[in-house]
C-alpha positions as CSV (number, residue, x, y, z in Angstrom):
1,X,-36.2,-34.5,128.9
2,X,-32.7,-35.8,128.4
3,X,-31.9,-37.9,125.6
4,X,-30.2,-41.0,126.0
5,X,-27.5,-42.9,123.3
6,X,-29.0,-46.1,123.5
7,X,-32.6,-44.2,122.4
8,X,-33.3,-44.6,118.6
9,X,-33.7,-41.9,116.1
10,X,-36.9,-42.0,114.9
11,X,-37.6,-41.8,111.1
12,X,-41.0,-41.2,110.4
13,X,-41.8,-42.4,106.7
14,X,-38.5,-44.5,107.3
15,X,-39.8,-47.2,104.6
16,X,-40.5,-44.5,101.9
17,X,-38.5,-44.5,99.3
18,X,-36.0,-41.8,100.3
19,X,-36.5,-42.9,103.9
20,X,-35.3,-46.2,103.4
21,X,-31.8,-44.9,101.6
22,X,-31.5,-42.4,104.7
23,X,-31.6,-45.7,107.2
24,X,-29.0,-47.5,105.3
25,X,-27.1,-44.1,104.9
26,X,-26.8,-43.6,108.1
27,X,-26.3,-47.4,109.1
28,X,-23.5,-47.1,106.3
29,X,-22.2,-44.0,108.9
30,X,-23.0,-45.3,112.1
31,X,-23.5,-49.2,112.5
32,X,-24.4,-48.8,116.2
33,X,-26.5,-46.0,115.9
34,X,-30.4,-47.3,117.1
35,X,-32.9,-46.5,114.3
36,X,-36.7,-46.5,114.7
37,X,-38.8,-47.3,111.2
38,X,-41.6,-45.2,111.7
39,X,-44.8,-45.8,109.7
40,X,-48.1,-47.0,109.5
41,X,-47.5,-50.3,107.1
42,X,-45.5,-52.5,110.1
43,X,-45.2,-55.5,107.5
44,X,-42.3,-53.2,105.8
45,X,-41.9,-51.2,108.3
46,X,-40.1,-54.7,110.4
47,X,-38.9,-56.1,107.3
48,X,-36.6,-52.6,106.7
49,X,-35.5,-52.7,110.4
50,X,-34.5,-56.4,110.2
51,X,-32.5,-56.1,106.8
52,X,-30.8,-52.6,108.8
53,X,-30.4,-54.6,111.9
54,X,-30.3,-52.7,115.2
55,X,-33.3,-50.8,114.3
56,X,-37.2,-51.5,115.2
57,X,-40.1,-51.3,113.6
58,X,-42.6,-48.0,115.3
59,X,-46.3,-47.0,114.2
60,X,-46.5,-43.8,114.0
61,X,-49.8,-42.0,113.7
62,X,-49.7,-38.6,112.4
63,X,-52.2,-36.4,113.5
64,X,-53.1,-37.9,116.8
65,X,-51.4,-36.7,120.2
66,X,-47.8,-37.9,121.1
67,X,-47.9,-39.8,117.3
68,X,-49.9,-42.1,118.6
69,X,-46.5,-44.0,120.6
70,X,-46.8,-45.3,123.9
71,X,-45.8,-42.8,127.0
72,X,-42.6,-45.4,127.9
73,X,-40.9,-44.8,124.4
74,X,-38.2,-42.1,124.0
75,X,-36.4,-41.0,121.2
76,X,-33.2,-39.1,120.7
77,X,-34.0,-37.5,117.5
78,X,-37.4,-37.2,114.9
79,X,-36.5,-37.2,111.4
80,X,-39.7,-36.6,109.1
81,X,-40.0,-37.7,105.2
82,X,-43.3,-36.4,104.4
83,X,-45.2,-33.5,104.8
84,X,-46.5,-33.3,107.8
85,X,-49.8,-31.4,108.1
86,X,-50.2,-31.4,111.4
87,X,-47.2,-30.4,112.4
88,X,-47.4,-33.4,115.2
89,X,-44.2,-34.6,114.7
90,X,-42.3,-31.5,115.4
91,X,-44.6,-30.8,118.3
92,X,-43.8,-34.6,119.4
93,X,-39.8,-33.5,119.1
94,X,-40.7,-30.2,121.0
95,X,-42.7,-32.0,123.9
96,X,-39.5,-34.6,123.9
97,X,-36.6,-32.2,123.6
98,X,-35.1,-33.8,121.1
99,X,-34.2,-32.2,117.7
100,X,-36.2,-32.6,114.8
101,X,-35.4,-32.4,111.0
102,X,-37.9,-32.2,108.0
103,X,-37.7,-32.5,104.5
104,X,-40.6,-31.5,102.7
105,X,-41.5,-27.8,103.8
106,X,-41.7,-25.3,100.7
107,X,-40.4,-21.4,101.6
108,X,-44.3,-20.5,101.0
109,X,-45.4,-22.9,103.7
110,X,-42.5,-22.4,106.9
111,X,-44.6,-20.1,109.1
112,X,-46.6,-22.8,111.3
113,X,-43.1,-24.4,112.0
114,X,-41.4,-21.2,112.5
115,X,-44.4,-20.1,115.3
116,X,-43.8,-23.4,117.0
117,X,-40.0,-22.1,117.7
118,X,-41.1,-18.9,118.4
119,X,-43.5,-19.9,120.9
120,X,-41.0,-22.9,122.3
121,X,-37.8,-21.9,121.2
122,X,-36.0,-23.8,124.3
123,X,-36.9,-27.0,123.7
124,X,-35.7,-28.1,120.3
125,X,-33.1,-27.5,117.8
126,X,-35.5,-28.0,114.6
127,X,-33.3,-28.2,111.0
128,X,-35.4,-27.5,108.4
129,X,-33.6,-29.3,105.7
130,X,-36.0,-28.8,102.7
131,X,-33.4,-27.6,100.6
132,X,-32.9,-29.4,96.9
133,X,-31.5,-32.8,98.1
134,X,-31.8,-32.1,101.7
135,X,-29.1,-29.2,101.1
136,X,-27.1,-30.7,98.3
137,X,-27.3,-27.7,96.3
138,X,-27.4,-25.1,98.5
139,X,-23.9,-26.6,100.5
140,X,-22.3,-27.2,97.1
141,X,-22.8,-24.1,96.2
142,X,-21.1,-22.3,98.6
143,X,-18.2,-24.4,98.5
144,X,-18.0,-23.2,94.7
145,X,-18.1,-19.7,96.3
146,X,-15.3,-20.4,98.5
147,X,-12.9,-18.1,96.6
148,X,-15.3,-15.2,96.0
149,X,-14.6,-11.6,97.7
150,X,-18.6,-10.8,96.9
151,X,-20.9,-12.4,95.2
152,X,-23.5,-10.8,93.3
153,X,-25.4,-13.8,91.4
154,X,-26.8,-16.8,92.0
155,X,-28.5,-19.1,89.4
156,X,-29.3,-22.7,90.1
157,X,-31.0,-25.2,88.5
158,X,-31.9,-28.8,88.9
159,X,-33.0,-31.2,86.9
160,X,-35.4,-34.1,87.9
161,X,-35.9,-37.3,86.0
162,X,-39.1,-38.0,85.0
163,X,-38.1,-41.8,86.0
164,X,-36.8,-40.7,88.9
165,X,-39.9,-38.8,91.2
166,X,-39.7,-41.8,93.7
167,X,-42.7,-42.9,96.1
168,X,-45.9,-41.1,97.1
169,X,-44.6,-38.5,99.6
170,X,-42.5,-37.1,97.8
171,X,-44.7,-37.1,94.6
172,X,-47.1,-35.1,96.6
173,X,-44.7,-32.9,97.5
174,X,-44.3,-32.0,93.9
175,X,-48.3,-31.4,93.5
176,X,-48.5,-29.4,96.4
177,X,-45.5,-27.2,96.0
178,X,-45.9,-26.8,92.4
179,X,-49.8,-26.3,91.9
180,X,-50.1,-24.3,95.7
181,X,-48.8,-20.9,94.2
182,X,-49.2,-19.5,90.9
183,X,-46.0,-17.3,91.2
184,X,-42.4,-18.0,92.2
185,X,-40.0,-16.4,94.7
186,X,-36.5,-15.3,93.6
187,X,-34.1,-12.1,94.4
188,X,-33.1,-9.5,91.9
189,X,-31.9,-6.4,92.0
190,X,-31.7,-6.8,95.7
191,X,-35.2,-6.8,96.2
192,X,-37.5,-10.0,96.9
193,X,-40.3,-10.7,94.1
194,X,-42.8,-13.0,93.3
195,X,-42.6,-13.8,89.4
196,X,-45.3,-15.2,87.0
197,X,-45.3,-15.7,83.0
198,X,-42.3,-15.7,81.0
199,X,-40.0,-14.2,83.7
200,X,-40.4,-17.3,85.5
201,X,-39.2,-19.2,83.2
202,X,-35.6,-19.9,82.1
203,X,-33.6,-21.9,79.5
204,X,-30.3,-23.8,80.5
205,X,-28.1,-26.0,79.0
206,X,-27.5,-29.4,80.9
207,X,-24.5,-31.6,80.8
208,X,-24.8,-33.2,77.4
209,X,-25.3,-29.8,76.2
210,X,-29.2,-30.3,75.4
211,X,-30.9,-27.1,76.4
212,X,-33.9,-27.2,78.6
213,X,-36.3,-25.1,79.8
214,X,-37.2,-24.7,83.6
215,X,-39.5,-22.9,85.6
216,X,-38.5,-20.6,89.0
217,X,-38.5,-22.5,92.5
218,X,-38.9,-20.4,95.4
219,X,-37.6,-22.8,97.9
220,X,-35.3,-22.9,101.3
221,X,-32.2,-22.6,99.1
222,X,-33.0,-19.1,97.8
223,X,-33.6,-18.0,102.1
224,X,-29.9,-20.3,102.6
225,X,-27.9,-18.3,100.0
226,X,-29.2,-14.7,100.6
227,X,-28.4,-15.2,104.4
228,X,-24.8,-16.8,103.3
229,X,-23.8,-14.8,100.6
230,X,-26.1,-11.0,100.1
231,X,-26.0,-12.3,96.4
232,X,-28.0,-9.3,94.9
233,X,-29.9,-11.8,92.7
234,X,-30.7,-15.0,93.0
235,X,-32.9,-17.7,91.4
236,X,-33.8,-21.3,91.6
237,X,-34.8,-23.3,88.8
238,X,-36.4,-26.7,88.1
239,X,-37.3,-29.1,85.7
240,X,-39.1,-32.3,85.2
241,X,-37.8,-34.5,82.2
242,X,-35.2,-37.0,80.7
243,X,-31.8,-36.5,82.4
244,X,-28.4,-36.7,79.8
245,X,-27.7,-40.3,81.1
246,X,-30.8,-41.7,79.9
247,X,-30.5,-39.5,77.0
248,X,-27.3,-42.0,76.4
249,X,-29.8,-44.9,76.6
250,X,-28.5,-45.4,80.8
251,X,-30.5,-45.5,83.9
252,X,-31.9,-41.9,84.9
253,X,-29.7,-40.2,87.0
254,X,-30.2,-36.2,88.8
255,X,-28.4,-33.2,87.7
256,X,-27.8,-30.1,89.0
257,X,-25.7,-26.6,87.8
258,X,-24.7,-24.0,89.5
259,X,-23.8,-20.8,88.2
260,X,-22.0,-17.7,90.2
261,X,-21.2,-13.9,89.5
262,X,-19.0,-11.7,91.7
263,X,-15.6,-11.0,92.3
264,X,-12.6,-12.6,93.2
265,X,-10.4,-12.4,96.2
266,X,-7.8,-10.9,93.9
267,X,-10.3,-8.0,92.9
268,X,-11.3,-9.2,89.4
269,X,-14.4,-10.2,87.7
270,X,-15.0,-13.7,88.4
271,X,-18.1,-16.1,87.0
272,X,-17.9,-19.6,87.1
273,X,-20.9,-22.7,86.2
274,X,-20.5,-26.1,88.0
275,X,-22.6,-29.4,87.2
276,X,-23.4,-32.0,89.6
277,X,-24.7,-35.2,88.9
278,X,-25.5,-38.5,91.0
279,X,-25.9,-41.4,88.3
280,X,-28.6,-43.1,90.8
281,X,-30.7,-39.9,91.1
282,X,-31.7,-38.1,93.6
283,X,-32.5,-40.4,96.4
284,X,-28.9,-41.1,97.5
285,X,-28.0,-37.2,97.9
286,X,-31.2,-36.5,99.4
287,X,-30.6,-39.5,101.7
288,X,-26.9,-38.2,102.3
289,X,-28.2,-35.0,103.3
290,X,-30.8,-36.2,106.2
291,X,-28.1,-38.6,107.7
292,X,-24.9,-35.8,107.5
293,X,-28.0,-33.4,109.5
294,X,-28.7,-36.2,112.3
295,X,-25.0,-36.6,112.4
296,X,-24.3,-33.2,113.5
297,X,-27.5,-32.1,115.5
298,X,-26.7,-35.0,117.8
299,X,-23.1,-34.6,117.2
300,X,-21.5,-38.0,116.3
301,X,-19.1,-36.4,114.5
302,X,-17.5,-35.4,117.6
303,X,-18.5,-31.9,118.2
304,X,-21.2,-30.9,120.2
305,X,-24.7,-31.4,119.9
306,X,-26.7,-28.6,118.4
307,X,-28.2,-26.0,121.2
308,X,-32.3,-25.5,120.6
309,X,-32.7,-23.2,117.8
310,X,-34.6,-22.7,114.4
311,X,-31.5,-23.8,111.7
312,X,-30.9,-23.7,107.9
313,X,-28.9,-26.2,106.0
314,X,-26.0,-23.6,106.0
315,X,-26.3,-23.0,109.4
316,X,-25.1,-26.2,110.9
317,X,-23.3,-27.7,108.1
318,X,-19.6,-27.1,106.7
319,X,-19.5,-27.1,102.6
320,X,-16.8,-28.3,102.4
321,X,-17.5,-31.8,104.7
322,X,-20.4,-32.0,102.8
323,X,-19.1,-31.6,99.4
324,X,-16.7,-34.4,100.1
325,X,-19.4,-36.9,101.7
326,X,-21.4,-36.1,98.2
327,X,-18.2,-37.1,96.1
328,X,-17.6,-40.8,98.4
329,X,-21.3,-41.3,98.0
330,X,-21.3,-41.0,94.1
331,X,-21.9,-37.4,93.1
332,X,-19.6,-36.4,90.4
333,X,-18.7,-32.5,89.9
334,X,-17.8,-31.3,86.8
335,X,-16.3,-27.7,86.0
336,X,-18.3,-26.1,83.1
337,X,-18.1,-23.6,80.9
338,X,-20.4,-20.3,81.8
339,X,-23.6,-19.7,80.2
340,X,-24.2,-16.3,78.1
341,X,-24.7,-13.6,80.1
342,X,-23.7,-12.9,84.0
């Protein structure tokens, strides 16, 4: 089924909280690009699409066949907020041939969408975006990278307000992905292990130099670094607390530090530690990140839209675009000084 420019992108949980910031990021991007505000609560589902202007309001049933939409509508491109259970709304992009791009699928939990490409692997091009921030670490760090020969660690970790867990999607998301496993994935030594006790937990020190203790993340940016980089170990970390702006008595804001072993294109030893923060927390990034992924699977950037294919973050995306959308939206990067130890 071809897709057609004056068809709307659909965003299904487009009045969430994160949702809502993705629609005005990509209004911000693309004033005539046709939106769709997918949900089931139409009273701010219309007054979202009004304020955005161009866009409609769409109920969208999850679960039931075709979404529950009518056989007439069309749709150039299904964006999803929340998990989706089902899986109906990639099955909905699948039947449509339009791509699809999700944002709350954990590492543990990719195989349903993985067997829907493998058993239709013509008729989509699906970007799972579940990375931290819809790929704002994984991207930023491999722009950091960008004058490594090899590298040989990875350590990342973010650090989520306590304020700042926005609405009840994404709070699930935390439940779920947090209580579903009672061991984390990360790579060391070249191998892949599932960790549990004390080796799953790691202290960092944050911007304002307040040390914090996180606990191991296996998510998408572990599988998006390995398949970028080989890094022989690699580990994601996250906490839940007070950020260093609030610590300053300011709004919460969403922090995240990247830290890299290997060696240089000149042959030496190189380690460097980056932090990253957004003073209006996470939402914006996250929000950056969805609209810079509709922007190139339908390629209005200029380039060609993406073929049907299973993608990463990584895959699709260049760092270093990225890295300078994050800076123009508000992200601030700060060079930091290494932590003990590679």
């Amino acid at each position: 089924m071809s897709r057609r420019i004056e068809d709307p992108v659909l965003l299904i949980g487009g009045s969430g909280v994160v949702g809502e910031k993705a629609a005005g990021t990509l209004r911000r991007l693309y004033p005539e690009l046709p939106l769709a505000i997918g949900g089931r609560d139409m009273a701010k589902a219309t007054a979202i699409a009004q304020a955005l202007g161009k866009a409609e309001a769409t109920r969208v049933e999850l679960g039931k066949a075709g979404l529950g939409l009518a056989e007439s509508q069309r749709f150039r491109a299904v964006v999803t907020f929340l998990k989706d259970d089902t899986l109906s709304s990639l099955r909905y992009a699948q039947q449509q041939g339009v791509p699809h791009l999700g944002i709350s699928t954990a590492a543990f939990e990719i195989a349903p969408e993985v067997a829907l490409h493998i058993n239709a692997p013509e008729r989509s091009a699906i970007l799972m975006m579940s990375n931290w921030l819809a790929g704002s670490a994984t991207l930023s760090l491999l722009h950091l990278v960008r004058d490594f020969a090899t590298v040989r660690s990875i350590r990342i970790a973010a650090v989520l307000d306590e304020q700042d867990m926005g609405g009840p999607a994404a709070h699930a998301d935390y439940v779920r992905q947090t209580g579903a496993v009672t061991s984390a994935l990360m790579r060391e030594s070249g191998k892949w292990l599932w960790m549990q006790g004390e080796r799953a937990q790691r202290t960092f020190t944050m911007l304002d130099g307040t040390p914090v203790t996180g606990a191991a993340f296996g998510n998408l940016d572990l599988l998006s670094m390995m398949g970028a980089t080989d890094a022989e170990s690699i580990r994601f970390d996250f906490a839940l607390g007070e950020t260093s702006s609030r610590r300053r008595r300011e709004p919460f804001s969403t922090e995240i530090l990247l830290e890299v072993s290997g060696q240089g294109r000149d042959g030496s030893p190189r380690h460097v530690r980056q932090g990253i923060v957004h003073p209006a927390g996470q939402a914006p990034l996250t929000a950056l990140g969805v609209a810079l992924g509709v922007e190139r699977l339908l390629g209005l950037d200029g380039a060609t839209p993406v073929a049907p294919g299973l993608y990463l973050p990584n895959s699709l995306l260049d760092p270093a675009y990225f890295v300078q959308r994050m800076q123009e939206f508000g992200a601030r990067f700060h060079d930091l000084e290494p932590e003990v130890g590679p």
